[in-house]
N, C-alpha and C positions, 0 to 999 in steps of 0.2 A: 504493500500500500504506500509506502514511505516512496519509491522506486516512481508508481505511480504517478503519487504528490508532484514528485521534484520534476520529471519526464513533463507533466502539465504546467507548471512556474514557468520552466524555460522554454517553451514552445515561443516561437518567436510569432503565433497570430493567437497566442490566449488572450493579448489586451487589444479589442480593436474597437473603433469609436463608430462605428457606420450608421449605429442605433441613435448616436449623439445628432448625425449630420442627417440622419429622417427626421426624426425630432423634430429638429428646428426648421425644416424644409415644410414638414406640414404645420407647422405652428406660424409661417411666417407666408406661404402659400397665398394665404385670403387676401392678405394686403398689400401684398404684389401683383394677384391680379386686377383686384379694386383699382389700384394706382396706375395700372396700365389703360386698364377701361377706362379709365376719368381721362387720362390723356387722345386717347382713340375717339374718345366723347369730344375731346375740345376742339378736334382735330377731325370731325365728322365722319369718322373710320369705325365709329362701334359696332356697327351692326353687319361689318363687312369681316372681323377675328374671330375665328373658331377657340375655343377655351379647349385648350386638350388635358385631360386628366395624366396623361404619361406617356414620357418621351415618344416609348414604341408607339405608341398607336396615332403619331402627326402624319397628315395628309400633306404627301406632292404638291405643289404647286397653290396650295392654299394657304391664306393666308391665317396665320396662328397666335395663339397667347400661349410659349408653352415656360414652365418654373421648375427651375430644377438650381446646383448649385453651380458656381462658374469654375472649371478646372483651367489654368494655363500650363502649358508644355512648353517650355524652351527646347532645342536642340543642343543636344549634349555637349557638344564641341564648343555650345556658345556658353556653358554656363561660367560662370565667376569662379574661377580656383582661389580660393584663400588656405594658402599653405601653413602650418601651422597655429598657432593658437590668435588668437583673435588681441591681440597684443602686436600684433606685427605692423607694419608701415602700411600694407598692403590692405590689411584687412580695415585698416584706421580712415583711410584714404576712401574705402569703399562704403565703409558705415557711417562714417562723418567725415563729410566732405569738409571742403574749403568755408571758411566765412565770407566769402568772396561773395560777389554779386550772384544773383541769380542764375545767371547761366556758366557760373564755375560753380556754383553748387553740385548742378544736375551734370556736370561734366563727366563725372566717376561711374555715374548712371546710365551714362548712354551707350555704351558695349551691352547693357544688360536689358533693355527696353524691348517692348514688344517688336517683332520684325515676321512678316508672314512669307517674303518672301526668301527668309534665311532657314526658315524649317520650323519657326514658332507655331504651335497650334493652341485654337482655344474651343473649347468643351463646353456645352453645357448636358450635367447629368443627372438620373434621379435614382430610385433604385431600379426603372425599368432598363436602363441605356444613357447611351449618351449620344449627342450630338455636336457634330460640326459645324461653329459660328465662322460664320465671314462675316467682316469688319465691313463689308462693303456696302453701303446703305440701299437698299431696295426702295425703287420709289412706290410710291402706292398714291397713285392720282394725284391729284394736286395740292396733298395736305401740307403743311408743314412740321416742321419734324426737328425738335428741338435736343432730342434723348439719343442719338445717336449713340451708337458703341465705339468707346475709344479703349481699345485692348490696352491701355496705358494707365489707365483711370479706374480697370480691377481688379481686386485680387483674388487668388482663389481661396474659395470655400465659402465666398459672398453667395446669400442665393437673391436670385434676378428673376422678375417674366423678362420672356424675349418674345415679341413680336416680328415676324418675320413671314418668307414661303421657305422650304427646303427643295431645292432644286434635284428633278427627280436623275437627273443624270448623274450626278457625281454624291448625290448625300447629304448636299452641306448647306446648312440652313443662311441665305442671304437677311441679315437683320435690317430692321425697319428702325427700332427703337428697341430699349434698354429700363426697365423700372425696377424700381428696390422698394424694400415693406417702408422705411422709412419712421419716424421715430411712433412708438405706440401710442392711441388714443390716450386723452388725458380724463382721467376718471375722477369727479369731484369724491367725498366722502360725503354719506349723506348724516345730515344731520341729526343728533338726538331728539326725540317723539318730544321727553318731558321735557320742562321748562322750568323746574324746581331747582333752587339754589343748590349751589352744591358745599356740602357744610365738611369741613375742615376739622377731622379729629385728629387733637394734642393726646398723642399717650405719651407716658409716663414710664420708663424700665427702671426697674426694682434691681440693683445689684446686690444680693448679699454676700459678703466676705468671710 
């Protein structure tokens, strides 16, 4: 049993979070697609986005409200080597930039930025699948379209609706716009029924020695 025990400790998938990241995908679900609706609303598109309950089941060439979480993939070759401990020049340089004006800030950061045509890819996934977002904005009549997806602006494990078609040749869902739950409804407390003063008892502790 002991043998067991320890055999189950060290399994390298006994701790995994995937219950953590449904969780909060359906917790956060409602007000992702609410916020996307309300913009498809301002933008006279609402009655034109299919609401899909799970990645698998998005239709071709229609157009969709699908939520799931946002995965980014770099290409391996491009990722950031930070050699040694996080003490080094290299790694100081990459994590805190320059004081320097804005564009030496972001300077350490730009080897690592989104790039699609270097082998970047971005995901969005539920527990049914996942899909392939293109940054490339799809038009759809002549609305305007303020939410665009800038692969720059998110990161992964954010969950998003993504309005979009998935294009049936290649897979890869063309995005329209981009919505996040965004901060939770504020809920007053409601007030006490009575209206009776509220009276203030002084006790008294007794120490005896």
């Amino acid at each position: 049993a002991a043998a067991g025990d320890s055999a189950q400790n060290s399994h390298p998938y006994n701790r995994q979070y995937s219950h953590v990241y449904s969780a909060r995908l359906q917790l956060l679900r409602k007000r992702c697609i609410q916020n996307a609706q309300q913009a498809l609303k301002d933008n006279g598109l609402e009655l034109n986005a299919d609401v899909v309950d799970r990645i698998i089941e998005v239709k071709e060439g229609t157009l969709s409200i699908l939520v799931g979480t946002v995965v980014k993939e770099m290409d391996p070759k491009r990722r950031p080597q930070v050699k040694g401990s996080y003490t080094d020049a290299s790694a100081q340089t990459f994590l805190f930039p320059s004081d320097g004006n804005e564009a030496e800030k972001q300077e350490p950061l730009r080897p690592c930025m989104f790039d699609k045509e270097k082998g970047d890819v971005l995901h969005l996934e539920d527990e049914s699948g996942r899909v392939e977002l293109s940054p490339d904005a799809v038009e759809v009549g002549d609305a305007k379209n303020t939410s665009t997806l800038d692969p720059n602006k998110v990161a992964t494990g954010i969950v998003a609706a993504v309005v979009g078609k998935v294009d049936a040749a290649t897979g890869v869902m063309h995005v329209h716009s981009i919505h996040f739950a965004g901060p939770p409804p504020f809920e007053t407390a409601a007030r006490p029924q009575s209206t009776a003063p509220v009276r203030r008892v002084a006790r008294r502790w007794r120490f005896d020695h």
